[in-house]
VEXDO-452567 format. One record per residue: residue in one letter; chain; x, y negated, z negated of N, C-alpha, C in turn. Coordinates in nm, 2 decimals, padded with zeros to 4 digits, m for minus. Example, Ala and Ser with C-alpha at 12.3 -4.5 7.8 and 13.67 -1.06 7.14 Angstrom:
// residues 2
atom aa: a, ch: A, n_X: 01.32, n_Y: 00.57, n_Z: m00.78, ca_X: 01.23, ca_Y: 00.45, ca_Z: m00.78, c_X: 01.32, c_Y: 00.33, c_Z: m00.78
atom aa: s, ch: A, n_X: 01.28, n_Y: 00.22, n_Z: m00.71, ca_X: 01.37, ca_Y: 00.11, ca_Z: m00.71, c_X: 01.29, c_Y: 00.00, c_Z: m00.79
// end
This chain:
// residues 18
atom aa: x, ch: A, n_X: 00.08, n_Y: m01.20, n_Z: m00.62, ca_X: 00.17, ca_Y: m01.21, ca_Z: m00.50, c_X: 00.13, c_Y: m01.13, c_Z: m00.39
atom aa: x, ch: A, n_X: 00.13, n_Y: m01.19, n_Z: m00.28, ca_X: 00.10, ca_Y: m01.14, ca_Z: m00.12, c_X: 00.19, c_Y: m01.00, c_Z: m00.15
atom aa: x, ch: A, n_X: 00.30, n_Y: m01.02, n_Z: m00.13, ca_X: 00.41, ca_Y: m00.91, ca_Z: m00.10, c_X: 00.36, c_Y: m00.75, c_Z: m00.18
atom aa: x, ch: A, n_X: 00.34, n_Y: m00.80, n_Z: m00.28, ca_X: 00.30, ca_Y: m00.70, ca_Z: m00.42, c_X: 00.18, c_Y: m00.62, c_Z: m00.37
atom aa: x, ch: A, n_X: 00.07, n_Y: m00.71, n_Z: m00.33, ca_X: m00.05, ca_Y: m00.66, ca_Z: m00.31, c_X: m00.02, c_Y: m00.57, c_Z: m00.17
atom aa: x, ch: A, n_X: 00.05, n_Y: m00.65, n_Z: m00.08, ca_X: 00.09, ca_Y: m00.57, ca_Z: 00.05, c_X: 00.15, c_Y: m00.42, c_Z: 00.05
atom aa: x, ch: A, n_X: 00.21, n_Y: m00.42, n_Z: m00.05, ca_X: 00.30, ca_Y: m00.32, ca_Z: m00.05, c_X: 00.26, c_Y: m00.17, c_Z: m00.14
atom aa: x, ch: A, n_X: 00.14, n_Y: m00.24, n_Z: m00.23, ca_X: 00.03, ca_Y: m00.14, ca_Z: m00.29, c_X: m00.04, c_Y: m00.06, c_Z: m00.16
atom aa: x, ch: A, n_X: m00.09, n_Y: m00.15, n_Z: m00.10, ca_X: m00.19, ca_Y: m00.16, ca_Z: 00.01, c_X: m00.12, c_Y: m00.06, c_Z: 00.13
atom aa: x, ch: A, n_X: 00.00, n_Y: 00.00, n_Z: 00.12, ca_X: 00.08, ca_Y: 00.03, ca_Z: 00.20, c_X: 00.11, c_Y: 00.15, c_Z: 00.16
atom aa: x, ch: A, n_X: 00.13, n_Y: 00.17, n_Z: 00.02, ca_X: 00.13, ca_Y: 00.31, ca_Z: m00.07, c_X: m00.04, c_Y: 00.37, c_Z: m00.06
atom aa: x, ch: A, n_X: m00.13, n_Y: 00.28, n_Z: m00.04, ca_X: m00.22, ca_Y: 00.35, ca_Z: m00.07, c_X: m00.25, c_Y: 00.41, c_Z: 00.06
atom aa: x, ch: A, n_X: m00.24, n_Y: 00.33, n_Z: 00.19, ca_X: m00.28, ca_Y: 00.46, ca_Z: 00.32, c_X: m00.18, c_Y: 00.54, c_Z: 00.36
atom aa: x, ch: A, n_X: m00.06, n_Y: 00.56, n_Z: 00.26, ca_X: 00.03, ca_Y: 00.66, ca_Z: 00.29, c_X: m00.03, c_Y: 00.74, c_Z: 00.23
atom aa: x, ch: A, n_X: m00.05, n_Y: 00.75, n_Z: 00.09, ca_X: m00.08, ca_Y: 00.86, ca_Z: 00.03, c_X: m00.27, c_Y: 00.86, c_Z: 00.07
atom aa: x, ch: A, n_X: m00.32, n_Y: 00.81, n_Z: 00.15, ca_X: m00.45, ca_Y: 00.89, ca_Z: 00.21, c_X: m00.41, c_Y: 00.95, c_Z: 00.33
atom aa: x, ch: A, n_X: m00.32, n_Y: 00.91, n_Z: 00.34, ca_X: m00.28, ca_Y: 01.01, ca_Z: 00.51, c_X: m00.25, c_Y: 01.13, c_Z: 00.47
atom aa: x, ch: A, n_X: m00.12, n_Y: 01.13, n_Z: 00.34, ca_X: m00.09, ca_Y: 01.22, ca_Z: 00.32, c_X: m00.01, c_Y: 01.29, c_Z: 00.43
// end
């Protein structure tokens, strides 16, 4: 699913911002 992958994809440059 678009949404799913989106929303990984959305945790993952949060948590590299940090």
């Amino acid at each position: 699913y678009y949404r799913l992958r989106g929303t990984i994809a959305v945790r993952a440059l949060n948590l590299l911002r940090g």
